[in-house]
N, C-alpha and C positions, 0 to 999 in steps of 0.2 A: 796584541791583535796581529794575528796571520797576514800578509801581503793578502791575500786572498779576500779574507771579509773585508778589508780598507776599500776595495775595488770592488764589491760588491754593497758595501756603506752608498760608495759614491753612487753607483747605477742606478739605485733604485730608491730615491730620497722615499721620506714617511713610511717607509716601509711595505710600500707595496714590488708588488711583484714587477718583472720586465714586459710582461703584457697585458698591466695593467694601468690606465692613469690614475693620477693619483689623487687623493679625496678631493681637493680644491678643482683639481680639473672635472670632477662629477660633480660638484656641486653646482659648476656654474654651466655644464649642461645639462641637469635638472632643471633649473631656475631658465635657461633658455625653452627647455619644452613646456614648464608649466607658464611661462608667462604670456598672458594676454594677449592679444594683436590690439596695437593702438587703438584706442576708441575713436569709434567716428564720430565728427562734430554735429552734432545735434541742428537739425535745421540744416539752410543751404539749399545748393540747388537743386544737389543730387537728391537730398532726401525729400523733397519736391516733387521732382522726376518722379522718382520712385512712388512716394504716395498718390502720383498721378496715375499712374500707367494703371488700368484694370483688370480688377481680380479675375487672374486666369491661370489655369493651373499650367500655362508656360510664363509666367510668373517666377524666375527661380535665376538663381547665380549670382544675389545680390554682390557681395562681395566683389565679383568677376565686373559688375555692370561699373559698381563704386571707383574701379581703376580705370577702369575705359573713360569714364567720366571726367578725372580727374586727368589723366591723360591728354585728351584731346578733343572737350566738351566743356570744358569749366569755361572757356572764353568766350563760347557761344551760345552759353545756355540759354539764353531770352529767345534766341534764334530755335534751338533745340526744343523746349516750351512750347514755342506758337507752333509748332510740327506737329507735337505730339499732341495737342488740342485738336488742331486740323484730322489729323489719322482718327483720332479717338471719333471723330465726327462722319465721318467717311463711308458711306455703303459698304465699301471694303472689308471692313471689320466689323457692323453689325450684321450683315451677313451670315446668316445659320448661326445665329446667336453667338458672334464672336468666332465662329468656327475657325476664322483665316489671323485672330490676332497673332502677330507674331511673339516670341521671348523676347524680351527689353534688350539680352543682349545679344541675339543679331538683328536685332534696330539699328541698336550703337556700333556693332562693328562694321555694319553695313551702310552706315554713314543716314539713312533711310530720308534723315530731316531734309537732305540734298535734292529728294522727287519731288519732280510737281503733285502737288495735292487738286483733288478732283477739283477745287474751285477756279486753283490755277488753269486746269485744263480745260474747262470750260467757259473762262474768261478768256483764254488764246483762241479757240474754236471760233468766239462769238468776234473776236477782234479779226480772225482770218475771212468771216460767212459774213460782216456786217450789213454787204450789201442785198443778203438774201434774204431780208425783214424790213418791215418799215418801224420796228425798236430799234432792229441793227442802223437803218439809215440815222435814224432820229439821232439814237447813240451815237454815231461817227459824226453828227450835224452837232450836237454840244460839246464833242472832245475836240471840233476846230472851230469853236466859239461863233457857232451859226444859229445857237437855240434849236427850239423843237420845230416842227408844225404844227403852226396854229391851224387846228380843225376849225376849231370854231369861229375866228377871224373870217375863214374863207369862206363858211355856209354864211357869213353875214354877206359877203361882199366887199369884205377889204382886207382879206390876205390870199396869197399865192395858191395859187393851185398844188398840190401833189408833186406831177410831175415838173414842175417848174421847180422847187422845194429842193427835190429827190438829185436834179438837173445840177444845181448848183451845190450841194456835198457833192455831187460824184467831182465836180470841176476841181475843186478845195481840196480834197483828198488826193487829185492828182490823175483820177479814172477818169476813162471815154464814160460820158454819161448817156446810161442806157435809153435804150429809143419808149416808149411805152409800156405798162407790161399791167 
């Protein structure tokens, strides 16, 4: 054997060429492009999420949504749930029949579970205006353990009047209580 071929022996083991790898190294890049993406575990929260959210055809990116979830959602999913229950419930998105629901994932990338939901908002509203109803008073008269008004106490004759009632939430609460109204 030639100096020559010995140094060409060595270059290029199993006989393949210099710019080629060699069968073992395609084999086990075959075997990389044909194998599978790990299965996802069946059930869970994400596949929950997922079977929750409503068929719409922005519906799409599972894969994309399944990391985002796993990400920075597996630890709050109960929290994440009661959102997407809430939204699912929401004017927002029955609205021209779903017209405004969003894609699952700029939900989750958009953190979404984090908005106040229209209940929340209209629980702050009514906790900001309590004084501009007499549910709003009543409501702020049993959240400082004063009960309601008895209506019907007073048409007998042995409960408070109204403004007397009204007088004392506003005290309680901490407000100048309004003059008559």
């Amino acid at each position: 054997m030639s100096e020559g071929e010995t140094m060409q022996r060595h270059a290029t083991p199993c006989n393949a060429s210099n710019d080629q790898a060699t069968p073992r190294v395609e084999e086990r890049r075959e075997e990389q492009i044909q194998a599978p993406p790990p299965p996802e575990k069946s059930g869970g929260a994400f596949a929950a999420f997922w079977e929750s959210w409503p068929k719409h055809p922005r519906k799409v990116a599972k894969a994309q949504c399944a990391a985002k979830w796993r990400k920075h959602c597996e630890p709050i999913a109960g929290t994440v749930m009661a959102a997407l229950e809430a939204a699912k419930a929401s004017e927002a998105w029955a609205k021209q029949g779903g017209e405004f629901i969003p894609a699952p994932l700029v939900w989750l990338n958009q953190a979404r579970w984090e908005a106040p939901t229209e209940a929340d908002a209209a629980a702050q509203q009514q906790a900001e205006h309590w004084h501009d109803s007499r549910s709003g008073i009543e409501a702020k008269g049993e959240s400082l353990s004063l009960g309601r008004w008895d209506e019907t106490a007073f048409q007998l004759g042995r409960g408070e009047p109204w403004p007397a009632y009204r007088a004392r939430v506003y005290r309680a609460a901490g407000h100048e209580p309004m003059r008559a109204a």
